[in-house]
N, C-alpha and C positions, 0 to 999 in steps of 0.2 A: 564551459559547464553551465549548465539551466540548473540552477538552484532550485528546488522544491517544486520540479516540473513533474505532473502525476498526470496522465493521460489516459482515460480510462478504453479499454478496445473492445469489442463484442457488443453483441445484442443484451439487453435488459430483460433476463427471462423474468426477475422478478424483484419489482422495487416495490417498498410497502414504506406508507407512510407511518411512522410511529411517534408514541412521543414518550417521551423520558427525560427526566432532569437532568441536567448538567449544572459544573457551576458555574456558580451567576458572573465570574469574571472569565470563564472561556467564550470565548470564537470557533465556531466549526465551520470551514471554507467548504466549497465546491471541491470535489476529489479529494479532501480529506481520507485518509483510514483511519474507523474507529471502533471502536468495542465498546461491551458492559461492564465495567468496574463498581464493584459496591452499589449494583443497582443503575448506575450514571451509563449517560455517553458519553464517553470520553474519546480523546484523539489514540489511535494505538502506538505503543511505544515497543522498544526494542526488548523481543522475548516473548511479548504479547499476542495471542493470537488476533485475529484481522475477523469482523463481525459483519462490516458496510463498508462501502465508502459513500460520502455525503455526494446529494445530489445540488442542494443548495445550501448556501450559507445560512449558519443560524447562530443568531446573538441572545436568545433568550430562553430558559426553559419553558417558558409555554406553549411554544409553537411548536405544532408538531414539523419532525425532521425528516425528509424523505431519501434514504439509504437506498441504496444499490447492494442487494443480497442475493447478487446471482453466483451460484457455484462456480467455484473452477477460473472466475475472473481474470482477464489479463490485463497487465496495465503497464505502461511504459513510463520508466523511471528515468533517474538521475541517479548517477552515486559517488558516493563521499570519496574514493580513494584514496584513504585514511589507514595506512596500517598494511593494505591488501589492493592493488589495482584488478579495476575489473577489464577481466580478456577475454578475448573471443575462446577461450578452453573454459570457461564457465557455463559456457552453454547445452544445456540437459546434464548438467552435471553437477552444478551448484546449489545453495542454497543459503537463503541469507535473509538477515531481520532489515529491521527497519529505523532510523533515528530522526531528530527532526520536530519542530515546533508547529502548529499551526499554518497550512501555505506552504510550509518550508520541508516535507519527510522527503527523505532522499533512503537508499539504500545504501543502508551500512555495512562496505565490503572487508572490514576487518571482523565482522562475524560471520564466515564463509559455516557453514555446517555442515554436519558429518552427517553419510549415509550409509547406514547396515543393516544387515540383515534384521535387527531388531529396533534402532533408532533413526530418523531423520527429526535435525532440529533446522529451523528457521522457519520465517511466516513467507520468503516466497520463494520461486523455482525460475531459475535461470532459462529462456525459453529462446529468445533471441541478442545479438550483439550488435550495435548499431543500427537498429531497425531503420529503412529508410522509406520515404514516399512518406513518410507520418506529416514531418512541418518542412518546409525543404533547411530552416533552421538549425534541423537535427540530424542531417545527412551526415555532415561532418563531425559529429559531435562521439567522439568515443566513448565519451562516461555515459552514455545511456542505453537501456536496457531494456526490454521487454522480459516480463515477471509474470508467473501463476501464480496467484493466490493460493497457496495450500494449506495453510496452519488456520483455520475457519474455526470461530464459536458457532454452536451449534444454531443458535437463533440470538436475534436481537428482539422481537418480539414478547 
């Protein structure tokens, strides 16, 4: 398993430099997902909708943060398989949040979500299983995952 392996895939239709506080004792890594909480960036957590993911690391609220705000993003995960193994029948069919500290969000496969005709919950979309040709690392690696970003806040801006 690759621990808090976040691998971002696509073109950058649009990254915007912003700046917003945080607190003064977080770390936002590189491939971080995060959000606007109470005005902040913060890291996204499970349940949370997905705003950015960080372009570079940032240790300080004054520096502006340059996010990755492109719709529809995919990104190639890791996951917990805590509760829930993730399987190749997850694919176009799943949905699932996100758990995880700093460096460390992996995909929390005991929150698989429901889709109907009126609800879908979780912030991503099961797209691919085993993605391979990414690191040859992860050829063999079953726990990871290729994800759309779909539970988006409207702007980080």
């Amino acid at each position: 398993m690759a621990a808090g392996l976040v691998i971002v895939r696509g073109s950058l239709i649009t990254v915007a430099d912003i700046l917003r506080p945080f607190d003064s004792n977080a770390t936002l890594n590189a491939n971080d997902l995060v959000n606007i909480e109470s005005g902040q960036l913060e890291l996204a957590g499970t349940g949370e909708r997905i705003g950015g993911i960080i372009v570079r690391a940032a240790t300080s609220a004054s520096t502006a943060v340059q996010v990755n705000v492109t719709p529809f993003q995919t990104v190639v995960m890791d996951n917990d398989n805590i509760g829930t193994t993730f399987a190749v029948t997850d694919v176009y069919s799943s949905f699932f949040d996100i758990t995880g500290a700093t460096s460390l969000q992996i995909v929390d496969t005991s929150t698989v979500g429901v889709s109907t005709t009126t609800t879908v919950s979780g912030s991503l979309f099961c797209i691919a299983y085993n993605p391979q040709g990414i690191r040859d690392d992860l050829n063999t690696d079953l726990s990871v995952g290729t994800y759309m970003i779909r539970e988006t806040q409207n702007s980080l801006a």
